[in-house]
C-alpha positions, -999 to 999 in steps of 0.1 A, spaced: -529 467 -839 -513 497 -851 -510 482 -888 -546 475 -885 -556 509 -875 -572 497 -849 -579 521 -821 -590 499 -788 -622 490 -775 -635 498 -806 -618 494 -846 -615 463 -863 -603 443 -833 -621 456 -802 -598 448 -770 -605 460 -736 -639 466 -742 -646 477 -699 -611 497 -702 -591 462 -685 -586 457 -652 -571 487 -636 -601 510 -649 -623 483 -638 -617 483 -604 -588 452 -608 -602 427 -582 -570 406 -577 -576 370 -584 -613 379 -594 -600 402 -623 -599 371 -645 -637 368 -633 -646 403 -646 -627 396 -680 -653 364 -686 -684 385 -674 -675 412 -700 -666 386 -723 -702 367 -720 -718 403 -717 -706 410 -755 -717 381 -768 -750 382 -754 -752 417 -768 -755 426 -732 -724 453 -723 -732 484 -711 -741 508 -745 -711 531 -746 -689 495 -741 -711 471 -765 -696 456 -800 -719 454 -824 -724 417 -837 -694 403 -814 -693 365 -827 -661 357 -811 -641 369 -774 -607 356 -760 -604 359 -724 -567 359 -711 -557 353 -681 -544 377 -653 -512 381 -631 -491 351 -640 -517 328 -649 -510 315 -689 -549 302 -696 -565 315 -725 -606 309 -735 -622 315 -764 -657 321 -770 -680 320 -796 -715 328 -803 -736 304 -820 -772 317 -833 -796 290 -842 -776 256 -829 -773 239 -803 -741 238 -784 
């Protein structure tokens, strides 16, 4: 990230867009819930203003604590899915 000058939420590769868990209030095993409600919030173009991505297309949600899933979203305009 630091190669790509990339300076978080925002830059060429936006991560953390609601500042992660612990600035979100971290919820325990719910946190992994609040990353695929921001996640689907982006995409929808839907985030709060100050948090929003312009034209997000794509979102990988991660898993919390110990957990090792990963999902991938992606927005598709004009298709059906």
């Amino acid at each position: 990230m630091v190669r790509l000058r990339s300076e978080p939420p925002a830059g060429n590769f936006p991560v953390n867009t609601n500042g992660g868990l612990l600035s979100a209030g971290h919820t325990g095993v719910g946190g992994g819930m609040a990353l695929l409600v921001e996640g689907v919030r982006q995409l929808l173009g839907r985030a709060e203003p100050e948090r929003q991505i312009d034209g997000a297309r794509r979102g990988i949600i991660g898993g919390s604590y110990m957990a090792a899933q990963v999902l991938l979203l992606e927005r598709m305009d004009g298709g059906t899915a």
